[in-house]
C-alpha positions as a LaTeX table, in Angstrom:
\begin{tabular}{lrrr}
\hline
Residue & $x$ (\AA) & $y$ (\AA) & $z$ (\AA) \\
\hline
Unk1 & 0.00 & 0.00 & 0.00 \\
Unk2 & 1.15 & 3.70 & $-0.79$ \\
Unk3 & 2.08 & 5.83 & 2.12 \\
Unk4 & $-0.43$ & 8.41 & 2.82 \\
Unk5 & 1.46 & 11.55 & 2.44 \\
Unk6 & $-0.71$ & 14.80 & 3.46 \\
Unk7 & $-1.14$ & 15.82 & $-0.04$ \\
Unk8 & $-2.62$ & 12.76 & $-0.90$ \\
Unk9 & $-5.17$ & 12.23 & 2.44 \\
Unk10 & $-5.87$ & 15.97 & 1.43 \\
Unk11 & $-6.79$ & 14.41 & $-2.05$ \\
Unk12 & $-9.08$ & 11.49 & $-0.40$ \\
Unk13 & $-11.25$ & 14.07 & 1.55 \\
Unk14 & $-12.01$ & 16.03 & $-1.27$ \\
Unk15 & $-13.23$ & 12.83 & $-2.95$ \\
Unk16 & $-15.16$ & 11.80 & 0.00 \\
Unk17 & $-16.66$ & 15.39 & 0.41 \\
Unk18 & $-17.74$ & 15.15 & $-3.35$ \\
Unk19 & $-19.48$ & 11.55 & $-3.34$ \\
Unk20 & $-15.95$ & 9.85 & $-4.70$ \\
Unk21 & $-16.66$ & 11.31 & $-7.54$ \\
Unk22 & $-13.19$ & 13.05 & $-9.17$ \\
Unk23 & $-14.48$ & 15.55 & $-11.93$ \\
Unk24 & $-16.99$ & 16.54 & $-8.82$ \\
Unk25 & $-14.00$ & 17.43 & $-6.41$ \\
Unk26 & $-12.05$ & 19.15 & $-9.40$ \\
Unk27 & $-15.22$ & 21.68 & $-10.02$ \\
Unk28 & $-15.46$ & 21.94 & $-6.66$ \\
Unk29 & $-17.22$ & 25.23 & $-5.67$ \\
Unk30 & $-16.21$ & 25.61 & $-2.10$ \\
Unk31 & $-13.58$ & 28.05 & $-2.87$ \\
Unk32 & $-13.46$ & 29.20 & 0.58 \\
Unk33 & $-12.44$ & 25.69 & 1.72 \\
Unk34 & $-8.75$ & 25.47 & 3.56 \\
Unk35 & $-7.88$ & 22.74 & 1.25 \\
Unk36 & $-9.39$ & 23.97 & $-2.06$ \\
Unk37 & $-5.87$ & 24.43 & $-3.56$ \\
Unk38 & $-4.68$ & 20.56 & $-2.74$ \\
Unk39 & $-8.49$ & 18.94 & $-4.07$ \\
Unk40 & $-6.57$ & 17.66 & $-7.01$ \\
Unk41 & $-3.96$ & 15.81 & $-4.72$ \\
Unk42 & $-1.32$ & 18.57 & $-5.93$ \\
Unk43 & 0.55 & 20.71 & $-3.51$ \\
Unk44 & 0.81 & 24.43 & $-5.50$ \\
Unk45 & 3.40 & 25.59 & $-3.35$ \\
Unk46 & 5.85 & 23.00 & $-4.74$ \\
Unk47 & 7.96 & 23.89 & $-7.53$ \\
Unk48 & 7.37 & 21.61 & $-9.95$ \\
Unk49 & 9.72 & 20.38 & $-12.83$ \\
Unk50 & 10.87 & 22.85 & $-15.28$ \\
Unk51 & 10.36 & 26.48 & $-14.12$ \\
Unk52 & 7.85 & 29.03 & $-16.48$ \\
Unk53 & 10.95 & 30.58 & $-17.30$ \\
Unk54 & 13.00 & 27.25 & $-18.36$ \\
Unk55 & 9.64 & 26.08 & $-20.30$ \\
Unk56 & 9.51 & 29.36 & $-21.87$ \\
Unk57 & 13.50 & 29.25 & $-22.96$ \\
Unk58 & 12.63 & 25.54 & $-24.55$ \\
Unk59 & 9.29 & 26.80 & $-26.06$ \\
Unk60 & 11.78 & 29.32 & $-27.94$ \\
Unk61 & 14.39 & 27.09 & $-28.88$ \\
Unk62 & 11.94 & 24.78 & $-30.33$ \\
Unk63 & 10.15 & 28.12 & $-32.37$ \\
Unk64 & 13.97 & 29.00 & $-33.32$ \\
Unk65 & 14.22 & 25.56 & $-34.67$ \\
Unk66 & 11.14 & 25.19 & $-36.87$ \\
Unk67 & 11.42 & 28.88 & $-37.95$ \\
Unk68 & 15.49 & 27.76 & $-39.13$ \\
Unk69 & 14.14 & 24.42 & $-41.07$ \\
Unk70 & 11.08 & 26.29 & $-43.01$ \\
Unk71 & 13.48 & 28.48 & $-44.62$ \\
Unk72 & 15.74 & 26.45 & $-45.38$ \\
Unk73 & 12.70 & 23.85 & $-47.08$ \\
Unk74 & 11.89 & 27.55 & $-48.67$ \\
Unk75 & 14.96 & 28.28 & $-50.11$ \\
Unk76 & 15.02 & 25.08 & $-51.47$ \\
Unk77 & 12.09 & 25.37 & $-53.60$ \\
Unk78 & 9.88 & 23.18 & $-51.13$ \\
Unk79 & 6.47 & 24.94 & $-50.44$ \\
\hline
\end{tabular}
């Protein structure tokens, strides 16, 4: 059995508040609930892999790259 890390019994409640039902506990409209932030068994304050800044960098490396390989099919005569 998993362990039962906070995050996760925080994730259970919200699933027992909403009848077990998940898409009920993610449209969850007590919004002044203490655990409203964690219903979706995530913890916000964590930083999670890849920073917005590090996703943004990659997102415009990958643009750079496309952008470099359409002129050079455009160049080539290739529409």
């Amino acid at each position: 059995m998993k362990k039962l890390t906070p995050v996760r019994a925080i994730r259970q409640y919200c699933l027992d508040c909403s009848g077990f039902q998940p898409k009920e506990a993610r449209l969850c409209p007590a919004t002044d609930c203490p655990l409203f932030t964690y219903r979706l068994g995530k913890n916000p304050a964590r930083k999670r892999c890849g920073s917005g800044d590090e996703l943004m960098l990659e997102k415009t490396r990958v643009e750079a790259a496309n952008s470099t390989n359409t002129e050079v099919l455009n160049e080539s005569g290739a529409v």
